[in-house]
Backbone of each chain as ProteinMPNN parsed JSONL, in Angstrom:
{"seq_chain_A": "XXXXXXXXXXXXXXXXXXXXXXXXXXXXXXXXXXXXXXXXXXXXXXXXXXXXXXXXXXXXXXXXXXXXXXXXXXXXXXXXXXXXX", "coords_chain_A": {"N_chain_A": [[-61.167, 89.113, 9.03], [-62.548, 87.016, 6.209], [-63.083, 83.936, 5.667], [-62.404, 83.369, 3.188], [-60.968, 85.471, 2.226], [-58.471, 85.234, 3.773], [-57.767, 82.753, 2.923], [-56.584, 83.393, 0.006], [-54.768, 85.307, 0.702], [-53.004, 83.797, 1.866], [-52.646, 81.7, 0.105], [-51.55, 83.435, -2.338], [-49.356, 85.14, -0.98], [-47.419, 82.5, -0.3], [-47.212, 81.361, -2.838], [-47.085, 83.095, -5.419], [-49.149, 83.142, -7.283], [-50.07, 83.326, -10.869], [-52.246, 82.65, -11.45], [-55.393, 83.225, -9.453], [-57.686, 81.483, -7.989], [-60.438, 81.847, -5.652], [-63.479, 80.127, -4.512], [-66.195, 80.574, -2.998], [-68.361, 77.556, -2.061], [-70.14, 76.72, -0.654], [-73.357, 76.904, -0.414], [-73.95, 75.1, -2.531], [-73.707, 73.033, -0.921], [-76.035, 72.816, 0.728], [-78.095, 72.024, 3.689], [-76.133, 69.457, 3.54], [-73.887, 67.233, 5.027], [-71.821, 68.746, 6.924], [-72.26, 71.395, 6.529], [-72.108, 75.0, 7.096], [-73.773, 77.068, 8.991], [-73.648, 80.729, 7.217], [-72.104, 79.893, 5.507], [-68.844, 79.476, 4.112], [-67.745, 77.225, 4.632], [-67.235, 75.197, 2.211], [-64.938, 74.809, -0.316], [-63.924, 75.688, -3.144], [-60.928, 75.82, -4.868], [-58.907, 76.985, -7.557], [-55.534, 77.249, -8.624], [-52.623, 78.501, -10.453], [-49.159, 78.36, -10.798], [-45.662, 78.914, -10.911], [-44.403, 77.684, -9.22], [-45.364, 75.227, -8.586], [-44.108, 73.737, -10.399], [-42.892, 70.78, -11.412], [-43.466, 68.796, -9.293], [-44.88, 66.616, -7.882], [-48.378, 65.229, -7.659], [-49.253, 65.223, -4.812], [-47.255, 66.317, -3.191], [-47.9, 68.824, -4.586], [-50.416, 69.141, -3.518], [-49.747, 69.263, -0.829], [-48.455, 71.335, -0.321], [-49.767, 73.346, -0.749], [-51.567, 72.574, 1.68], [-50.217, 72.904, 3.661], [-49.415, 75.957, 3.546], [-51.64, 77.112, 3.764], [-52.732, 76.343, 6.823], [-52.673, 74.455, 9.385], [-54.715, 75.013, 11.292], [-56.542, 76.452, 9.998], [-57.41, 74.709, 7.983], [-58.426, 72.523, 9.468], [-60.766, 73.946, 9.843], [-62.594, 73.934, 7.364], [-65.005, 72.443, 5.969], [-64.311, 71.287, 3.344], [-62.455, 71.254, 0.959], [-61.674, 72.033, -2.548], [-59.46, 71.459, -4.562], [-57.333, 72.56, -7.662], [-54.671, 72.227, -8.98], [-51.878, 73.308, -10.991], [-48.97, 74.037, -12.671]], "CA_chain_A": [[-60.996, 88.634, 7.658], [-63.692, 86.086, 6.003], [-61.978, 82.123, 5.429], [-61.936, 83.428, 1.546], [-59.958, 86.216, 2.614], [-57.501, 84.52, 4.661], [-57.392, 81.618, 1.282], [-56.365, 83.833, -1.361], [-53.862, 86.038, 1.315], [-51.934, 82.961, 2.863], [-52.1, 81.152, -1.014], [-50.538, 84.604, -2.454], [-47.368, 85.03, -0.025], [-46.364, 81.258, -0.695], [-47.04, 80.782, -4.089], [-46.535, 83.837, -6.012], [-49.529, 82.616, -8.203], [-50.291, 83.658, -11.87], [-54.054, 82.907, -11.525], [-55.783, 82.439, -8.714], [-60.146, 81.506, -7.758], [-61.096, 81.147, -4.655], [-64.892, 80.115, -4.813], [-67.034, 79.665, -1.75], [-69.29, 76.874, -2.585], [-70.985, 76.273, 0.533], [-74.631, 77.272, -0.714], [-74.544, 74.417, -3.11], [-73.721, 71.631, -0.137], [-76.645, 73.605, 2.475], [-78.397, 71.047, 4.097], [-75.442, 68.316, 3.375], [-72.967, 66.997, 6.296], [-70.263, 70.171, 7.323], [-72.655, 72.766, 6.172], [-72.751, 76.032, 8.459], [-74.797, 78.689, 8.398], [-73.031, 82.111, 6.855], [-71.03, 79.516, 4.473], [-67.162, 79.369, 4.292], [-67.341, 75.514, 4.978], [-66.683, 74.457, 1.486], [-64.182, 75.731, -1.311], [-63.253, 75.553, -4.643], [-59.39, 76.89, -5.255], [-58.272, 77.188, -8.589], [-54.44, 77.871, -8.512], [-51.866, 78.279, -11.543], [-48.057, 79.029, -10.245], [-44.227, 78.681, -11.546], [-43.806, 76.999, -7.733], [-45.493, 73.66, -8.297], [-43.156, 73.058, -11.334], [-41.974, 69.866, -10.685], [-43.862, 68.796, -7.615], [-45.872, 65.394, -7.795], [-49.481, 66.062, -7.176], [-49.274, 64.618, -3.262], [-46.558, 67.549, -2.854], [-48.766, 69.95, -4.722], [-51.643, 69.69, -2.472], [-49.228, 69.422, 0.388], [-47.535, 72.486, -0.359], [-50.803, 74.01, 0.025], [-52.315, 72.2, 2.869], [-49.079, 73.859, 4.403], [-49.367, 76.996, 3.325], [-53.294, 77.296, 4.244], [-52.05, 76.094, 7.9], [-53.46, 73.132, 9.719], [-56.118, 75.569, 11.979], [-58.137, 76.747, 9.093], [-57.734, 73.352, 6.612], [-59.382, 72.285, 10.271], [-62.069, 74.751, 9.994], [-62.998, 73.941, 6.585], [-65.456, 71.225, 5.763], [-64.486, 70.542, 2.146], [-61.012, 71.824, 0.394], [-61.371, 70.637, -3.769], [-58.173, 71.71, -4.828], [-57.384, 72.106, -8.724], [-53.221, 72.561, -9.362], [-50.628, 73.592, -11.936], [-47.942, 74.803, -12.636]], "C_chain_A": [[-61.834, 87.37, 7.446], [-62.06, 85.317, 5.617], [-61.699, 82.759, 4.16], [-61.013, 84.132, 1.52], [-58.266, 85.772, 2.914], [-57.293, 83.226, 3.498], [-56.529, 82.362, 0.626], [-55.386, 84.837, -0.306], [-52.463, 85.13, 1.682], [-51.487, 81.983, 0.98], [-51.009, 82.441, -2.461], [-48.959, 84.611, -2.129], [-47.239, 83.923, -0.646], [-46.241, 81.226, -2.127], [-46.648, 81.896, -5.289], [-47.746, 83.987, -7.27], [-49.966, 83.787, -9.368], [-51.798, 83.921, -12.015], [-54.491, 82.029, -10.433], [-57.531, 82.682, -8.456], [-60.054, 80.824, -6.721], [-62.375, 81.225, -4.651], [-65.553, 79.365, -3.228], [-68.193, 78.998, -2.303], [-70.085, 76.203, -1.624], [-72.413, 76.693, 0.154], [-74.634, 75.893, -1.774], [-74.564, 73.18, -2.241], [-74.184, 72.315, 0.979], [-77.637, 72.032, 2.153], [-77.716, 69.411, 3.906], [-74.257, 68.334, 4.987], [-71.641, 68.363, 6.114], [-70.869, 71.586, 6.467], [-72.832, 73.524, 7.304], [-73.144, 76.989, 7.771], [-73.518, 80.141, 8.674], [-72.062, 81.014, 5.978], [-69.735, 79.45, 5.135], [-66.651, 78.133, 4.764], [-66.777, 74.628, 3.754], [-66.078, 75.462, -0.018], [-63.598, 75.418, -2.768], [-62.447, 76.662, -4.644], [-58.989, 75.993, -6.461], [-56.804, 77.953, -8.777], [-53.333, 77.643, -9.746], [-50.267, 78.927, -10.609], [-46.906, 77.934, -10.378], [-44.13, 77.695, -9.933], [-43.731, 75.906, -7.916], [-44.922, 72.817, -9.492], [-42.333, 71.756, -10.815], [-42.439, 68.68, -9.887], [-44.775, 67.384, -8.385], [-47.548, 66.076, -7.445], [-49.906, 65.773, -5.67], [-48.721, 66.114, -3.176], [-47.119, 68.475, -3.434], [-49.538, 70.462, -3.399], [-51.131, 69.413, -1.095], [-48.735, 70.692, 0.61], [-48.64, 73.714, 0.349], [-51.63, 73.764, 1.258], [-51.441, 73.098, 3.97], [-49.338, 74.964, 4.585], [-50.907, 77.871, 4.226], [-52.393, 77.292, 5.819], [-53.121, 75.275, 8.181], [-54.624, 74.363, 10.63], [-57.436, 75.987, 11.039], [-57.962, 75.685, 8.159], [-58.953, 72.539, 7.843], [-60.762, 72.326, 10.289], [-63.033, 74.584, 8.944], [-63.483, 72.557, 6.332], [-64.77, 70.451, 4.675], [-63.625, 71.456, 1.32], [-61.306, 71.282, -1.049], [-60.315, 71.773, -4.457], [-58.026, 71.299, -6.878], [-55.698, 72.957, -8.941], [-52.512, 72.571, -10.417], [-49.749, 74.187, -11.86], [-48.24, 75.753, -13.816]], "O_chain_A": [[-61.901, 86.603, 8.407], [-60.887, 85.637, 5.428], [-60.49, 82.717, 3.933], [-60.035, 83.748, 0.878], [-57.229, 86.026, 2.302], [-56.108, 82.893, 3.507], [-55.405, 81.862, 0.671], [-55.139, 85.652, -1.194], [-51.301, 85.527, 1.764], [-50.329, 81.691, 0.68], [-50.068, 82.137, -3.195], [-47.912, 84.283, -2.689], [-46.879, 84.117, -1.806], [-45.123, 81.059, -2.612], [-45.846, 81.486, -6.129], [-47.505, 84.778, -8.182], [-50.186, 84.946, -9.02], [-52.407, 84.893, -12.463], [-54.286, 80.827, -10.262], [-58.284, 83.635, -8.654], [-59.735, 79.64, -6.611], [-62.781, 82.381, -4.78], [-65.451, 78.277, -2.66], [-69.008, 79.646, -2.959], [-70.653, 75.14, -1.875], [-72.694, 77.031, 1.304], [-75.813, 75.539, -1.792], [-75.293, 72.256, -2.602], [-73.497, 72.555, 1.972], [-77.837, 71.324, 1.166], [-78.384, 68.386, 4.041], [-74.0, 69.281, 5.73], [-70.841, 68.619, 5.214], [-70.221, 72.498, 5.953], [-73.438, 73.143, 8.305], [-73.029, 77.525, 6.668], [-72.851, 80.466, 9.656], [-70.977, 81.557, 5.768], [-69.522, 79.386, 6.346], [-65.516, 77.915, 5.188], [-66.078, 73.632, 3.941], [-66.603, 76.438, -0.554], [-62.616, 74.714, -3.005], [-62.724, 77.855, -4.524], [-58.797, 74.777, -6.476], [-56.818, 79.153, -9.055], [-53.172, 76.455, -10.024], [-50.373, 79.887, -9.845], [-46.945, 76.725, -10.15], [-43.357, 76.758, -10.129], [-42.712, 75.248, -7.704], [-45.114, 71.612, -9.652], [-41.39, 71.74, -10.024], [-41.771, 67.647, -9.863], [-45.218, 67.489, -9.529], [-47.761, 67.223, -7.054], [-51.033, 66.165, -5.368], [-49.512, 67.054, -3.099], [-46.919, 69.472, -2.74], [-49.465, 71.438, -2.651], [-51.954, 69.317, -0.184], [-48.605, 71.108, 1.761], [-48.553, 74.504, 1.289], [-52.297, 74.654, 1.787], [-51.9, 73.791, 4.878], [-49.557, 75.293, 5.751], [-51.013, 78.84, 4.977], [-51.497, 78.118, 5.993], [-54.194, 75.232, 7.578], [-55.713, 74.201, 10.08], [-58.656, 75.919, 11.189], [-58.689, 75.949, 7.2], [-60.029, 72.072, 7.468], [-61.631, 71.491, 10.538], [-64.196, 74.913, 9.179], [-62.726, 71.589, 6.409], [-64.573, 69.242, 4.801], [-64.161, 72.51, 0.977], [-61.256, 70.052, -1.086], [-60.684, 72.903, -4.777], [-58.414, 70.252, -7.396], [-55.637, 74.183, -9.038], [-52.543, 71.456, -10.937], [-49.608, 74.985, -10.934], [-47.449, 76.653, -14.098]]}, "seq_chain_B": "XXXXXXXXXXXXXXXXXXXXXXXXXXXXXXXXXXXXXXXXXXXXXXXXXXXXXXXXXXXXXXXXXXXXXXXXXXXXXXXXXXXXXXXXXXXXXXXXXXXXXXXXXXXXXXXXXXXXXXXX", "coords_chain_B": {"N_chain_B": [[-46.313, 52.646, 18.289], [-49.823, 54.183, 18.129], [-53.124, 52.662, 18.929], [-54.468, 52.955, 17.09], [-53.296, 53.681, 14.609], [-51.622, 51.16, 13.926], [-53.882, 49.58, 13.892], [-54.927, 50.733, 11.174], [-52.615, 50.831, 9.879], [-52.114, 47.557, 9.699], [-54.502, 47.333, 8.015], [-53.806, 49.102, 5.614], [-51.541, 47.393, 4.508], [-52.374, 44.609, 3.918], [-54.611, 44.598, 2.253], [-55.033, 44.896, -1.283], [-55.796, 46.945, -2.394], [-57.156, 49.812, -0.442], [-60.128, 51.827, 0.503], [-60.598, 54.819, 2.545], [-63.464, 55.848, 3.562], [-66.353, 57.994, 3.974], [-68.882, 56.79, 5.28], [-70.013, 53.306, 3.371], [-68.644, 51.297, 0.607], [-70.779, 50.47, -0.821], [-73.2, 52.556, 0.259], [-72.27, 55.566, 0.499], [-71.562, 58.366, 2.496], [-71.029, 61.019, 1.883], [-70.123, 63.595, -0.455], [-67.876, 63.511, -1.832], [-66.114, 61.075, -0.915], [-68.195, 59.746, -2.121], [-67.814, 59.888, -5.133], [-64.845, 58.723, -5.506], [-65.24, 56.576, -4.385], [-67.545, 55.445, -6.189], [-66.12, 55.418, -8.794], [-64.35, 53.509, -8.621], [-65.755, 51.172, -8.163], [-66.914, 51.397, -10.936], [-65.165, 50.493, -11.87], [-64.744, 47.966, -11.711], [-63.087, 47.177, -9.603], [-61.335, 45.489, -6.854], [-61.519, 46.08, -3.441], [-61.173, 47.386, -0.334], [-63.291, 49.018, 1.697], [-63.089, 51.366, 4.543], [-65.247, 52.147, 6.655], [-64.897, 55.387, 8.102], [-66.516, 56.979, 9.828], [-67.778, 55.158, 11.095], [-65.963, 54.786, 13.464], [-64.266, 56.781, 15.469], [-61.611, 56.455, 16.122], [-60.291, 55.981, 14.052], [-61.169, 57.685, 12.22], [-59.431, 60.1, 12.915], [-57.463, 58.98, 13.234], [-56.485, 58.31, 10.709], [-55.899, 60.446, 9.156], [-53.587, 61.409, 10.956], [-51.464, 59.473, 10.265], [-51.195, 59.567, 7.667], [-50.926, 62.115, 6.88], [-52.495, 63.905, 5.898], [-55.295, 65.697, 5.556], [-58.0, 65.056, 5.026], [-60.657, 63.384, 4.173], [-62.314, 61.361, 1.602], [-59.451, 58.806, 1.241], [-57.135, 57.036, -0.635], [-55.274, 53.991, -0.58], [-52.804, 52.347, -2.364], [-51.104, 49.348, -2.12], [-49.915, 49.556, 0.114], [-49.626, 52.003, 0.127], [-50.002, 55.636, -0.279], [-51.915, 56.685, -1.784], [-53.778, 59.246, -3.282], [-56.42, 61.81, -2.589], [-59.846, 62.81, -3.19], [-59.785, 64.981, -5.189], [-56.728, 64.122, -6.952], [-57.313, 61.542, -6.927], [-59.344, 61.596, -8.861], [-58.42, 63.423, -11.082], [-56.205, 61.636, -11.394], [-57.35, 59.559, -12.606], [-59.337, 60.832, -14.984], [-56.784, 61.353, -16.303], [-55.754, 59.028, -17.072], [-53.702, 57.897, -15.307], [-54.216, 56.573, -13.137], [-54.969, 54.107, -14.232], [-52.989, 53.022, -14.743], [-51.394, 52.866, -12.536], [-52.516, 50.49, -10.772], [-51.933, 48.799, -13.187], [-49.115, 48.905, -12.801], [-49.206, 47.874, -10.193], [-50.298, 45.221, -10.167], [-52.876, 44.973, -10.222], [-56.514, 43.899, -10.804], [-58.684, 45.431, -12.85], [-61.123, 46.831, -14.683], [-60.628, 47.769, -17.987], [-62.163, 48.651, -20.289], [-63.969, 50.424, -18.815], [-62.9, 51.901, -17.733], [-61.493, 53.738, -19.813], [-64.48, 54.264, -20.734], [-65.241, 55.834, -18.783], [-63.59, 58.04, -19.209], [-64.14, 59.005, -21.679], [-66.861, 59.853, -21.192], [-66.179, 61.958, -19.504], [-64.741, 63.272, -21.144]], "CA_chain_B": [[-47.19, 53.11, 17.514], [-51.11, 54.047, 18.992], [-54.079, 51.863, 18.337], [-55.37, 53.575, 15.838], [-51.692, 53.35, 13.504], [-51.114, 50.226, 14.152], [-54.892, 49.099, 13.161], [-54.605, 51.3, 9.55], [-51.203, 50.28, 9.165], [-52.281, 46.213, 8.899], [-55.415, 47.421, 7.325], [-53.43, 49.304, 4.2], [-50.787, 46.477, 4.057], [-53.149, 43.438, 4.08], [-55.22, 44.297, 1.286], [-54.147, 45.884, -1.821], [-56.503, 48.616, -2.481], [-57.983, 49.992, 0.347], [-60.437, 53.13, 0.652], [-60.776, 55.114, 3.954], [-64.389, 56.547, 3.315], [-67.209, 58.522, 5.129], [-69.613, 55.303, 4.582], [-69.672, 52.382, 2.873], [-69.162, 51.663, -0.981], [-72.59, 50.875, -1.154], [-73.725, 53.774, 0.517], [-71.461, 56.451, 0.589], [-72.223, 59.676, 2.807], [-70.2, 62.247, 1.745], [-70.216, 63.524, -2.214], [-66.351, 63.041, -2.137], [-66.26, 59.683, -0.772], [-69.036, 58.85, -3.311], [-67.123, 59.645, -6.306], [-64.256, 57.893, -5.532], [-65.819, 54.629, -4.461], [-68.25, 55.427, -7.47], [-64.945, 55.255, -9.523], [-63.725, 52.041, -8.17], [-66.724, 50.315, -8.33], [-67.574, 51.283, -12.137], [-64.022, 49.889, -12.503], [-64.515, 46.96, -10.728], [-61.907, 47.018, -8.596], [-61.803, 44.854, -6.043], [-61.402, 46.971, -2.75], [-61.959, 46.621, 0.857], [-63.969, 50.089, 2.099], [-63.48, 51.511, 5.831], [-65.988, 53.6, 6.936], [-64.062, 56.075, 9.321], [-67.561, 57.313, 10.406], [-68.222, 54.234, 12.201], [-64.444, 54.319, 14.267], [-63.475, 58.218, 15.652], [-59.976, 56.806, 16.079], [-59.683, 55.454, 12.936], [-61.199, 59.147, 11.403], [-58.268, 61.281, 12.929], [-55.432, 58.371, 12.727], [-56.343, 58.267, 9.017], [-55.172, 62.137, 9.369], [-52.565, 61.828, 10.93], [-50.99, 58.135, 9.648], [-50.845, 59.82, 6.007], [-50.368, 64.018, 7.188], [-53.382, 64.339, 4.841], [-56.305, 66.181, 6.318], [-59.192, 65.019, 4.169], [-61.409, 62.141, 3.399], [-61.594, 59.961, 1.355], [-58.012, 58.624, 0.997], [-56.706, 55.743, -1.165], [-53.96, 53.322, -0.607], [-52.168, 50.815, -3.33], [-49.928, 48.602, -1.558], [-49.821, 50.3, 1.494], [-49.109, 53.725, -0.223], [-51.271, 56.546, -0.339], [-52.611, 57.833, -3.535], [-54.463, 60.634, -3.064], [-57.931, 61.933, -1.993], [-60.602, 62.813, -4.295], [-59.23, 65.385, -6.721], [-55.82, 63.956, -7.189], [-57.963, 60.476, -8.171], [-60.433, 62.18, -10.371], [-57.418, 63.705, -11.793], [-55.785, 60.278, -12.544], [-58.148, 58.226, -13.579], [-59.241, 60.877, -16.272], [-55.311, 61.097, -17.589], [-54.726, 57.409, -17.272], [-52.647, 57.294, -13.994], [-54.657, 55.434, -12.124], [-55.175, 52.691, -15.008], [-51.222, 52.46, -14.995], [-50.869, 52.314, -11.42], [-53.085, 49.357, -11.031], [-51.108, 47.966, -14.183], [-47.853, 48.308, -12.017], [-49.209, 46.857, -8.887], [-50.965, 44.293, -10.284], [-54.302, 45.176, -9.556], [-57.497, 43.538, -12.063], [-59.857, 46.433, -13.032], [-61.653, 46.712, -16.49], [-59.547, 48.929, -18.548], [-63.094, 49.74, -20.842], [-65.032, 50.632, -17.986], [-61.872, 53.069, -17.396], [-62.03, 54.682, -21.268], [-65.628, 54.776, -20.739], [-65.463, 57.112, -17.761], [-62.943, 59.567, -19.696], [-64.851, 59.202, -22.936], [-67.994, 60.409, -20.79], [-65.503, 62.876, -19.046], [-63.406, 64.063, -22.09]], "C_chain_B": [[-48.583, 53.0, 18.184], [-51.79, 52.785, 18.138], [-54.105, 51.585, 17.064], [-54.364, 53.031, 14.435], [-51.572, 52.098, 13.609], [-52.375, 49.059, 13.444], [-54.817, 49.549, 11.457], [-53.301, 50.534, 9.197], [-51.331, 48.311, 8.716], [-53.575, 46.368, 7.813], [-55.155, 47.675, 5.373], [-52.389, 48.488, 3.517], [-51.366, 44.784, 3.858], [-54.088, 43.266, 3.01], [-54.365, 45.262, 0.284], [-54.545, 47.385, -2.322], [-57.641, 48.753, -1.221], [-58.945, 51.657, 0.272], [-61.281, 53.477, 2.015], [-61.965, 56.201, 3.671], [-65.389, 57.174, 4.222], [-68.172, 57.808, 4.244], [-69.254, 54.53, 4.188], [-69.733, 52.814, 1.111], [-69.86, 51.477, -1.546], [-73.542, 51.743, -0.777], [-72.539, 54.342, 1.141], [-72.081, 57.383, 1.517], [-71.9, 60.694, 2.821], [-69.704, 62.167, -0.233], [-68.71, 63.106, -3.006], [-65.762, 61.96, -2.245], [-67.061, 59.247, -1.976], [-68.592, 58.578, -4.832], [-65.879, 58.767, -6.68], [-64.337, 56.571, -5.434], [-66.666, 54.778, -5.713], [-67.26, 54.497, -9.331], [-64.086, 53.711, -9.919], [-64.297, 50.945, -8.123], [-67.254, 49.752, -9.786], [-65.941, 50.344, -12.665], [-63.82, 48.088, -12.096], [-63.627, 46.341, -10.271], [-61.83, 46.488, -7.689], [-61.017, 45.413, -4.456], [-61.83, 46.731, -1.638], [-62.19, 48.773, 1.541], [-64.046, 50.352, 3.864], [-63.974, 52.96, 5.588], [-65.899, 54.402, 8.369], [-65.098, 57.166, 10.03], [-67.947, 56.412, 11.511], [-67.169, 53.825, 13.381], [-63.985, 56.172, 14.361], [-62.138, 57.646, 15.584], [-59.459, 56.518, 15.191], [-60.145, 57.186, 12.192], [-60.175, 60.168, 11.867], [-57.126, 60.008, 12.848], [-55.616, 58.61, 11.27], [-55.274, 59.51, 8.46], [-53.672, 62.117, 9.408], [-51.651, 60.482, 10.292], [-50.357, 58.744, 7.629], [-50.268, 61.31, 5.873], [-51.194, 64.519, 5.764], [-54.677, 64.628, 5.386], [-57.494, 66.003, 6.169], [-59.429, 63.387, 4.305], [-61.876, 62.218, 2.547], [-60.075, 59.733, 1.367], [-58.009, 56.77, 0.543], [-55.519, 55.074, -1.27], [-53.837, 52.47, -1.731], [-51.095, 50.485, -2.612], [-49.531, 49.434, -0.689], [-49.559, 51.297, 1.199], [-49.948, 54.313, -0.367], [-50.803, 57.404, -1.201], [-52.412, 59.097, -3.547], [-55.745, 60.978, -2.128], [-58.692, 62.208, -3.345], [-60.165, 63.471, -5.805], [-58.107, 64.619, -7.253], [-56.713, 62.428, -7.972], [-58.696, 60.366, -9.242], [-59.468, 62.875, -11.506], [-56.436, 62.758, -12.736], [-56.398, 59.661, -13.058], [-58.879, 58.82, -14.911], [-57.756, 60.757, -17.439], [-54.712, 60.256, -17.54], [-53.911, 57.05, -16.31], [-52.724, 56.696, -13.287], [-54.91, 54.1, -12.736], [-53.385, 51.676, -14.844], [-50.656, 52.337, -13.512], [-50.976, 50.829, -10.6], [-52.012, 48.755, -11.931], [-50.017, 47.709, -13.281], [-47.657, 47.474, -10.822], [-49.907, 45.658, -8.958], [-52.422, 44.095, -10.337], [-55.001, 44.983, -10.688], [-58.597, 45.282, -11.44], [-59.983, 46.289, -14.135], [-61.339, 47.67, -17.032], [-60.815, 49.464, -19.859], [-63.979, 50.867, -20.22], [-64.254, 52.006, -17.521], [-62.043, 53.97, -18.634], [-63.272, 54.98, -21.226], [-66.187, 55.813, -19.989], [-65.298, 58.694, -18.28], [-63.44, 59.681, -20.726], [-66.398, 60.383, -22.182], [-67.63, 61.69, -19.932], [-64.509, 63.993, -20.089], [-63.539, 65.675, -22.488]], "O_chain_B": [[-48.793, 51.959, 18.806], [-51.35, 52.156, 17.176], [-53.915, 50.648, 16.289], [-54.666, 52.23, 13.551], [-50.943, 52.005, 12.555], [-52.11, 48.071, 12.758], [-54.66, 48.68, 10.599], [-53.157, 49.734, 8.273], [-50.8, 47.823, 7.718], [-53.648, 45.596, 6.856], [-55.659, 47.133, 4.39], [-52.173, 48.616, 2.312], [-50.554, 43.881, 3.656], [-54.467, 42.137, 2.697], [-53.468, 46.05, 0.585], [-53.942, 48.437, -2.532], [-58.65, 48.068, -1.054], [-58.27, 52.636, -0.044], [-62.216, 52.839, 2.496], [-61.615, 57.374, 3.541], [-65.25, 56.838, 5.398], [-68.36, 57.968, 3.038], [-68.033, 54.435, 4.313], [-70.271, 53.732, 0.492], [-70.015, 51.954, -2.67], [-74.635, 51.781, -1.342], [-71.904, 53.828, 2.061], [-73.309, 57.321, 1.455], [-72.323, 61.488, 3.661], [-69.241, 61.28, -0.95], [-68.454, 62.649, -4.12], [-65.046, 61.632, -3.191], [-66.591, 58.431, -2.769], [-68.817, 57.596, -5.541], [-65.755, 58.196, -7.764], [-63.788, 55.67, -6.069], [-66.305, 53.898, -6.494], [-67.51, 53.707, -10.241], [-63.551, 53.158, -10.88], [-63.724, 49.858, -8.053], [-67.718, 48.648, -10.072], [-65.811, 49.701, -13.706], [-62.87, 47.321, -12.252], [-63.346, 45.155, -10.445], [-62.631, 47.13, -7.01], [-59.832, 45.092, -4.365], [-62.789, 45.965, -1.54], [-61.245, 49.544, 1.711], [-64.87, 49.715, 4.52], [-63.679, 54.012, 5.021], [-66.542, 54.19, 9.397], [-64.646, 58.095, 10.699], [-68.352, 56.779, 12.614], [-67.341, 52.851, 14.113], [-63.452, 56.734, 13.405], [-61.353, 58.341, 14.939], [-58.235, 56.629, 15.123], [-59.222, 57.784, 11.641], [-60.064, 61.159, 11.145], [-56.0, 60.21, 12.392], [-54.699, 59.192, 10.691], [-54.303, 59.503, 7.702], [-52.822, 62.487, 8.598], [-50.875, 61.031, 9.511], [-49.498, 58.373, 6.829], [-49.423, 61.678, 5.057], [-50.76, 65.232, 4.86], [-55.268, 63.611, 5.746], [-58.281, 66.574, 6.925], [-58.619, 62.478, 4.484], [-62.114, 63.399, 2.296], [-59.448, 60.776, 1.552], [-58.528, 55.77, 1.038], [-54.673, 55.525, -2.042], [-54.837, 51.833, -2.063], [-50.166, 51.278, -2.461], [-48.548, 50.111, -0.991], [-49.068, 51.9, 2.153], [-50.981, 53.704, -0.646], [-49.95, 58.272, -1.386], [-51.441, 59.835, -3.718], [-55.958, 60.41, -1.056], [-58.225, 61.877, -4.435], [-60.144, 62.988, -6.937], [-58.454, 64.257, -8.377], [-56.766, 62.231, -9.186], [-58.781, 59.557, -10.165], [-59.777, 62.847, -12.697], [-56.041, 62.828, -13.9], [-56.053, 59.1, -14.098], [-59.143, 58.061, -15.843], [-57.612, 60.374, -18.6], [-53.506, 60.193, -17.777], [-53.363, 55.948, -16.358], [-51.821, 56.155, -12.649], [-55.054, 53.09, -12.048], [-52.935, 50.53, -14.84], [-49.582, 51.773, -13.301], [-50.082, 50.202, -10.031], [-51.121, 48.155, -11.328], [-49.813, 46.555, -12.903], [-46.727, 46.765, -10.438], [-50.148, 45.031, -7.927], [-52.969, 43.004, -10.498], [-54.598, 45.567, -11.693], [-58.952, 45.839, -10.401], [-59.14, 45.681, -14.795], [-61.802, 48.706, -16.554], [-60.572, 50.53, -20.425], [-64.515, 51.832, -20.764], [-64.83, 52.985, -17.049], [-62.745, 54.971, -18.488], [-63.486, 56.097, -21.695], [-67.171, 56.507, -20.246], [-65.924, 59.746, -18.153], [-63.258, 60.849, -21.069], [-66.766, 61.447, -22.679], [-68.536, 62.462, -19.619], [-63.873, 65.022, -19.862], [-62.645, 66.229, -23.129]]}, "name": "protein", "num_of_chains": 2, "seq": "XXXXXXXXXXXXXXXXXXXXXXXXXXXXXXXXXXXXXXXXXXXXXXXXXXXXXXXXXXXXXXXXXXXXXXXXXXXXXXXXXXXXXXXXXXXXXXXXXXXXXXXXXXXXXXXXXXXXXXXXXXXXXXXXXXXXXXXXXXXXXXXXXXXXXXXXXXXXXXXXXXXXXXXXXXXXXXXXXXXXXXXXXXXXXXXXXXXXXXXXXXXXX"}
C-alpha cells in the first residue's frame, strides 16, 4: 500500500469523515530538505468530520497524529494538516 | 528529567515567546519554519529563535517535550501553541492577536490586519 493509501485508510476508520483529500505534494518540494525520490514525503490532508466537533485545534491535529500512528507521521517529511468539523 | 527537557523546559519558561525552528529567523531553512518566523517578524514580535538544526538533542526533545512530531513549534509562556498550520490558522482569524493580548505580549496589531487583509 503507497503512504497515500495507508493516509486516507487509517484517517477513514477513526474519523468517519464527510470529505476527505489526501494530496501528495512532494513534486512541488523536489530538490528541497526531506525530498525522496518516488515522492510520498510531503502531504496535504484536507479533512471535514462530525468527530472533531468540539476539539481545540492542538486535539484536532492530535487526534490525527494518533490515528496516522507515530511510524508513518515518522516517515513523512512534511504533514500540512487542514481540520473541521 | 534528560538534558535535552530540562534545557527546552528553561528555554520556553525564560522567555515569553519562543520559536523552535529549522534555522534561524533570519534565515530560515525549511518553508514551514519560514512562514512562521516570517509571521512573527512582520509582527514584530519580539522572540527568541532556536535552531533545532544546530542541537540533535534539542530536535527530538522538542518532539517529545510537547508529543508533537513536527517543526516549527511555538510556545507563549511556556505553553505550546501550535506548529505551522494551527498558527497560520490563528493569526488569519485573530487568535493569535488575542493571545498575545492575554499574555501580554507587544506586537503591531496593523501589521497583523495587514497580513489578513493580504490573506482575506
Amino acid at each position: 500500500m503507497t503512504r497515500t493509501e495507508q493516509i486516507t485508510t487509517r484517517l477513514k476508520d477513526a474519523f468517519d469523515p464527510r470529505e476527505l483529500e489526501v494530496v501528495d505534494d512532494s513534486e512541488s518540494h523536489r530538490g528541497h530538505a526531506g525530498f525522496q525520490d518516488g515522492g510520498e514525503s510531503h502531504f496535504n490532508v484536507r479533512i471535514r468530520a462530525d468527530a472533531f466537533a468540539g476539539q481545540s485545534r492542538i486535539a484536532r491535529h492530535r487526534a490525527v497524529h494518533a490515528a496516522l500512528g507515530k511510524e508513518l507521521v515518522s516517515q513523512i517529511h512534511a504533514l500540512a494538516l487542514d481540520i473541521d468539523s | 528529567m534528560s538534558d535535552a527537557k530540562t534545557k527546552i523546559d528553561e528555554q520556553v519558561k525564560s522567555t515569553d515567546v519562543v520559536l523552535f525552528m529549522k534555522g534561524t529567523k533570519s534565515m530560515p531553512q525549511c518553508g514551514f519554519s519560514s512562514r512562521v518566523a516570517g509571521v512573527l517578524n512582520y509582527m514584530g514580535v519580539d522572540y527568541a529563535d532556536v535552531n533545532v538544526l544546530a542541537d540533535e538533542d534539542i530536535r527530538q526533545g522538542i518532539k517529545d517535550y510537547s508529543d508533537w512530531p513536527t517543526i516549527p513549534q511555538l510556545y507563549v509562556k511556556g505553553e505550546f501553541v501550535g506548529g505551522c498550520d494551527i498558527i497560520t490558522e490563528m493569526t488569519l482569524s485573530g487568535e493569535l492577536d488575542t493571545l498575545f493580548d492575554d499574555n501580554g505580549v507587544t506586537y503591531d496589531k496593523d501589521a497583523a490586519d495587514k497580513i489578513r487583509e493580504a490573506n482575506g
